[in-house]
N, C-alpha and C positions, 0 to 999 in steps of 0.2 A: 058729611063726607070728608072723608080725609085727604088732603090733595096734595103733599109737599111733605119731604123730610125738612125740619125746621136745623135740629143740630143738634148733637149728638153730647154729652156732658163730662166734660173732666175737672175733677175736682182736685184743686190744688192745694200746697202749703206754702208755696212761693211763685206768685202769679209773674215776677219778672224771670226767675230762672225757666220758667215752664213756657213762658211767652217766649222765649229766645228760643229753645228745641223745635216750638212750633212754626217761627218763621223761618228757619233754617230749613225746615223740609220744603218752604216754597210759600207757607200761607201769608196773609198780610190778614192786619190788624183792621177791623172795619168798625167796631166802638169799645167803649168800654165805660161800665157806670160802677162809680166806689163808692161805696158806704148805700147802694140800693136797700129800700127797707123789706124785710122779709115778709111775706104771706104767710097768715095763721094759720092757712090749709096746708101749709108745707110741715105742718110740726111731726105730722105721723110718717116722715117720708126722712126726716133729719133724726141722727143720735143726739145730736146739741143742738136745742134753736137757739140760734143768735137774731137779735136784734135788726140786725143789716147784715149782706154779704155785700162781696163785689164779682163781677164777671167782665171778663172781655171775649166779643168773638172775635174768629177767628176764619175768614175763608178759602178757597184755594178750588179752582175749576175741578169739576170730576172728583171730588171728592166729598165726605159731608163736613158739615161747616162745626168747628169746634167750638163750643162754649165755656172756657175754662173760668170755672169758679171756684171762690174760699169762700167758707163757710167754718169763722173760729181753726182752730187745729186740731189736724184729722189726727187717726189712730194709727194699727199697722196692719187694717184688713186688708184685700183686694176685692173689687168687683166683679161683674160676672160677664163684662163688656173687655173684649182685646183685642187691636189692631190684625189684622192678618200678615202674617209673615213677621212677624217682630218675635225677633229673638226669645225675649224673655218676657213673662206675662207682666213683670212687674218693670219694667223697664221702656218706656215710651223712647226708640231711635228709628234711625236714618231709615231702619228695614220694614217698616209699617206702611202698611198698603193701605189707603186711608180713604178707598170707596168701598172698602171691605172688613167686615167686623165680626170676629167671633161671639157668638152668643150662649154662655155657656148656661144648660141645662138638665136637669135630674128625670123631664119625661120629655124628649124630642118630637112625639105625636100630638103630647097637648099643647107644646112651645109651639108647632107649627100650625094650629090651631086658631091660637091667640093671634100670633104676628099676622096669618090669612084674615082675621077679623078688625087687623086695622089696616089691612089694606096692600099687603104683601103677597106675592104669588111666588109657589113654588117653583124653581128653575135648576133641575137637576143637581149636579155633584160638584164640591172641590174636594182635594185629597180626602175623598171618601167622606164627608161632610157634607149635609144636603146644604142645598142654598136656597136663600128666599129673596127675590128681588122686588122692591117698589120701584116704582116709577112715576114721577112730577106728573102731576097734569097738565099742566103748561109748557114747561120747559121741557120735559121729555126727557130728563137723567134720570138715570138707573142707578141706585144704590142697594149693595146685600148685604145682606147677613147668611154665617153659616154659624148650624146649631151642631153642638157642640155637647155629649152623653157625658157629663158630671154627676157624682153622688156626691151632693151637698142637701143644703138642706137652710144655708146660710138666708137670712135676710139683706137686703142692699138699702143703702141709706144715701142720701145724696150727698152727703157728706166722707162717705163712702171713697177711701182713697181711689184714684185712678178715672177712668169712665166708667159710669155707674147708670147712666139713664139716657132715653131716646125722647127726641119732642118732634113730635109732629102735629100737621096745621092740619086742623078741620075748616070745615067750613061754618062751622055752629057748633060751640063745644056743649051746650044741653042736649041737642039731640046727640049727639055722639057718646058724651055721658048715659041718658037712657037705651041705647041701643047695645052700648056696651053691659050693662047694668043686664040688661034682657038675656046675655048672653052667658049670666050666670057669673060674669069678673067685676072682681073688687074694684069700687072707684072711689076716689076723696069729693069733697067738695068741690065746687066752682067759686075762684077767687078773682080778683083782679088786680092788675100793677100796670104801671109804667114803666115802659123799656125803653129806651132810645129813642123817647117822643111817642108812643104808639102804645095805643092803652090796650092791654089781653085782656081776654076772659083764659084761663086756668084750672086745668085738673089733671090729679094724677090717676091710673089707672094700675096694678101690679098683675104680672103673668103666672100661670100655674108653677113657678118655679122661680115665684118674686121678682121677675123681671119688672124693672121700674121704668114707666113710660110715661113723658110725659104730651098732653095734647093741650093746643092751642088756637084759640082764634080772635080774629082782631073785632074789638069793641066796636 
């Protein structure tokens, strides 16, 4: 069972200019691990495996919690993940509403679909944009997304400039793996790593329009 948005993924080329935009909107720094070694079940999910990335979070009340990682040097794609209200798709400022995320997709019925399958409910409209909200099971905050009718066709990589990927906490990431699996969606392996003291189990899962998710649960 999926119970908690864990954090959301921005993938950087410079983790101190990027760490600065982010605490300037309010967030603080809650860890950060350099030179973390990579997972071999992440290779299908990366353009480049490197060896080691590094990440630091990022949190901030009411909003979801940022994970900004480097993984080697990115390209000049963009993702399919964008702050709501932010100016420019490619541009991370002050105008980004940051318990709210666009999700951009090429079939909006199967994208709403997918997200319903891990645990998202449908919650009416923003500027004509449906919206789908989760909600913590514990804490009780609400985070959305709104999907977003693009004709692409692009693959997303986590290394994937921008925010590229969603991670959320199961409560058992095998059963969630074959439930997902039953449901006819793509999923990687189950890996494991240490993060900030706290050993996961890991998997990726991708949505009818390569949306890249990642799920987790604590060893």
């Amino acid at each position: 069972m999926i119970i908690n948005i864990d954090h959301i993924g921005l993938s950087s080329n410079d983790l101190t200019k990027d760490g600065t935009h982010i605490t300037a909107l309010g967030y603080e720094k809650v860890f950060e691990e350099i030179g973390l070694e990579n997972m071999n079940i992440k290779r299908p999910y990366l353009k480049e495996f490197t060896p080691t990335h590094d990440i630091v979070l990022y949190r901030k009340n009411d909003a979801f919690d940022i994970e900004l990682l480097q993984h080697g040097k990115l390209g000049n794609e963009t993702g399919f993940i964008f702050p709501f209200n932010q100016k420019n798709n490619n541009e991370f400022n002050e105008n980004a509403q940051l318990n709210t995320f666009i999700i951009h997709t090429n079939d909006v019925e199967k994208s709403t679909k997918f997200f319903q399958a891990l645990g998202f409910k449908s919650n009416g409209e923003i500027d004509d944009l449906p919206r789908l909200t989760f909600t913590a099971l514990i804490e009780k905050t609400a985070s959305h997304i709104l999907l977003k009718k693009t004709e692409t066709t692009a693959k997303y990589y986590m290394d994937t400039p921008g925010f590229n990927s969603i991670a959320l906490v199961s409560t058992n990431a095998e059963k969630e793996q074959r439930k997902l699996q039953k449901k006819g969606y793509t999923t990687g392996d189950i890996g494991q790593i240490t993060v900030n003291n706290r050993l996961l189990n890991v998997f990726f899962v991708t949505g009818p329009s390569n949306e890249l998710i990642e799920i987790i649960s604590y060893a």
